[in-house]
DRENDOVO-941521 format. One record per residue (C-alpha): residue in three letters; x, y negated, z. Coordinates in steps of 0.05 Angstrom, whole numbers, padded with zeros to 5 digits, always signed. Example, Ala and Ser with C-alpha at 12.3 -4.5 7.8 and 13.67 -1.06 7.14 Angstrom:
BEGIN
ALA+00246+00090+00156;SER+00273+00021+00143;
END
This chain:
BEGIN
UNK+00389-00531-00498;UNK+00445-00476-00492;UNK+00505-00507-00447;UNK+00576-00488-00458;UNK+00622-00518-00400;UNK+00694-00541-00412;UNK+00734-00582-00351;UNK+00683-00637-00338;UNK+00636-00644-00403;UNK+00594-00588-00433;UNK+00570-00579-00509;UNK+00500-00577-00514;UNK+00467-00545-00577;UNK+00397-00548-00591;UNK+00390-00493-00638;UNK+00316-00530-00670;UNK+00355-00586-00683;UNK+00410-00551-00727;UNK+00405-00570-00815;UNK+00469-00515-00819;UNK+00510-00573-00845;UNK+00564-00526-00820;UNK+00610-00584-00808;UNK+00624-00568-00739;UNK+00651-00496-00773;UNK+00689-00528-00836;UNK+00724-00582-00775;UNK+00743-00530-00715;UNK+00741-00463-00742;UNK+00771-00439-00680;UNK+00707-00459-00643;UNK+00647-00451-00679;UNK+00646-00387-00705;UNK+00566-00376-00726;UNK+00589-00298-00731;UNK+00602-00281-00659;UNK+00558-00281-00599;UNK+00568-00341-00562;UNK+00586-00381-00631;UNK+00619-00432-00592;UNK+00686-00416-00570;UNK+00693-00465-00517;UNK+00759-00449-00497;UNK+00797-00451-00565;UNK+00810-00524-00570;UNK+00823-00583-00529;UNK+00762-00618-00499;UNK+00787-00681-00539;UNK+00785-00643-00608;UNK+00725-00615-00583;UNK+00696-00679-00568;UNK+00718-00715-00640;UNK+00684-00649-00681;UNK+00619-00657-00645;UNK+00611-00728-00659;UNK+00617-00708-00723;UNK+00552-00671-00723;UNK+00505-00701-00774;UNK+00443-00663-00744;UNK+00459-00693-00669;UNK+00445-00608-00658;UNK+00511-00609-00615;UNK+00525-00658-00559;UNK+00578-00678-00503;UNK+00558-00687-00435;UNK+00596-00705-00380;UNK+00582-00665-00315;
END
């Protein structure tokens, strides 16, 4: 699992688990960006939007978890 930290949670993202659903893309663009190396852009939203577009992830790829 690749970790990206924000405040007190971190997105995990298990990269096997990913169907490219690209939701997480279509609801933050400012985030995930699958272009750029890292594609998660941790620090271009709030940790709540953050939070609400990963829960949104139909694969269960991404994750919150709190530190």
């Amino acid at each position: 699992m690749k970790k990206y930290p924000k405040e007190d949670i971190y997105v995990g993202w298990e990269p096997e688990k990913c169907t490219h659903s690209a939701n997480c893309v279509r609801g933050l663009p400012s985030v995930f960006k699958p272009k750029e190396k890292p594609w998660i852009k941790i620090d271009n939203a709030s940790k709540e939007a953050i939070i609400a577009q990963v829960a949104k992830c139909p694969s269960g790829a991404l994750s919150i978890h709190r530190d």
